[in-house]
C-alpha positions as CSV (number, residue, x, y, z in Angstrom):
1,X,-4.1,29.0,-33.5
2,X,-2.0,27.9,-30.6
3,X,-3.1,23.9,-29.2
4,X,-3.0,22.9,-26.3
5,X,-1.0,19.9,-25.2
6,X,-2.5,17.1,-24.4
7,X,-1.3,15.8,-20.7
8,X,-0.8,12.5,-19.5
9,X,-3.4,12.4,-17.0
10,X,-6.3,14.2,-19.8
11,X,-5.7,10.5,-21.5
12,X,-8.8,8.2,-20.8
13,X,-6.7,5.0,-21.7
14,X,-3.9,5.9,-18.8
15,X,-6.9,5.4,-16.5
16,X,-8.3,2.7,-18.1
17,X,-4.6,1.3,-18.0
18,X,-4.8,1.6,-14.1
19,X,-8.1,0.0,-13.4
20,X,-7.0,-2.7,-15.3
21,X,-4.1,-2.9,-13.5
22,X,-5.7,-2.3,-10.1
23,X,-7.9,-5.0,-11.1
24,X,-5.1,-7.4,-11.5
25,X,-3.1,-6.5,-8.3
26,X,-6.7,-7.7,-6.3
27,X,-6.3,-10.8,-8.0
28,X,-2.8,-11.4,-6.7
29,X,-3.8,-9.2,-2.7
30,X,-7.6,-10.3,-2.5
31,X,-9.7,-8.5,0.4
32,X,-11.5,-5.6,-1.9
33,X,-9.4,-3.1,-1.0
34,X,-7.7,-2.4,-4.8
35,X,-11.2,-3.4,-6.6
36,X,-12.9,0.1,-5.4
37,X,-9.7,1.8,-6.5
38,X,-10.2,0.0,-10.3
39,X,-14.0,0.7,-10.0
40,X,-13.1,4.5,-9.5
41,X,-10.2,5.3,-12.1
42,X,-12.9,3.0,-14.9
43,X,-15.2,5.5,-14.1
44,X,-13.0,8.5,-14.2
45,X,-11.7,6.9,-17.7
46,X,-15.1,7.3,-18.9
47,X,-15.3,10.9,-17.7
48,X,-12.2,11.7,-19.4
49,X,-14.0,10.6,-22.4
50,X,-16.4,13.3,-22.3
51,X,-15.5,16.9,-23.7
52,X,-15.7,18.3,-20.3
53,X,-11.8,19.5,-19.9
54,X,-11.5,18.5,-15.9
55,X,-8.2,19.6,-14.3
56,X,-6.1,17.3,-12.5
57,X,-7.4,18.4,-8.9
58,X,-10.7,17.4,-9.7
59,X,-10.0,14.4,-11.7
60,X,-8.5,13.0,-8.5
61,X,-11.0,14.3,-5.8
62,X,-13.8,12.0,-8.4
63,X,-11.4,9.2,-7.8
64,X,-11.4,9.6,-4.6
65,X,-15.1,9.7,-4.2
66,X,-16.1,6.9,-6.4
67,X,-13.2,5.0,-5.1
68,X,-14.6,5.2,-1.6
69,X,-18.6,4.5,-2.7
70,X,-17.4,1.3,-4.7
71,X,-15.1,0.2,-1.6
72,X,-18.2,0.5,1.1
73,X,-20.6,-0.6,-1.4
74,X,-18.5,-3.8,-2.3
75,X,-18.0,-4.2,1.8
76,X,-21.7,-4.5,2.2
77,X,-22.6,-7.1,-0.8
78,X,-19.4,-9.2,-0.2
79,X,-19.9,-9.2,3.8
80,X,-20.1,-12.6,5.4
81,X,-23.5,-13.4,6.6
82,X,-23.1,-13.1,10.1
83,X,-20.3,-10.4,10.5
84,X,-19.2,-12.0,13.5
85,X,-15.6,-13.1,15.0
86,X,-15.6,-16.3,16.9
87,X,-13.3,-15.8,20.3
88,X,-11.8,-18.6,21.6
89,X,-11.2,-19.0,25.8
90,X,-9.6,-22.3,26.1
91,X,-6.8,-24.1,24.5
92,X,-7.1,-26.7,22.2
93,X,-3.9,-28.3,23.6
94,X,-4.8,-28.8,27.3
C-alpha cells in the first residue's frame, strides 16, 4: 500500500504558524488589516484538522473568504463612533 506524502500546506500547524505570525506583524503595523488575515489562516488550521483532504486551491479560496468576513466584520466593531473626517479651511498660523 503506497502513502501518500504528506505536503507542507496539508499541515494544520504551518497555518497555525502563520496566524500567529500574522497576529504579531498587527502588533508591530496596527490598522486591522493583518488581524483578518490571522483570523482566516486560524480557521483554515482548524479545517486542516478535519479528515476532509482539501487541495491547495480550495484551502486558499477559504482563506480568502474568511480572511475578507473577519476584515469587514473587525471594520464595523472597531469603527470610530462617528466615522467622520474633520476638514480644516483655515490656517492655524495666520
Amino acid at each position: 500500500m503506497e502513502t501518500i506524502p504528506l505536503l507542507l500546506w496539508q499541515l494544520w500547524w504551518v497555518w497555525l504558524a502563520a496566524a500567529i505570525g500574522l497576529a504579531i506583524f498587527e502588533m508591530v503595523v496596527p490598522g486591522f488589516i493583518f488581524l483578518g488575515f490571522a483570523i482566516g489562516a486560524a480557521v483554515v488550521a482548524l479545517l486542516v484538522l478535519l479528515p476532509l483532504n482539501l487541495g491547495l486551491p480550495t484551502l486558499l479560496a477559504i482563506f480568502g473568504v474568511l480572511s475578507l468576513i473577519a476584515w469587514i466584520g473587525l471594520r464595523r466593531v472597531f469603527r470610530s463612533a462617528d466615522d467622520q473626517t474633520r476638514i480644516i479651511h483655515e490656517d492655524i498660523n495666520k
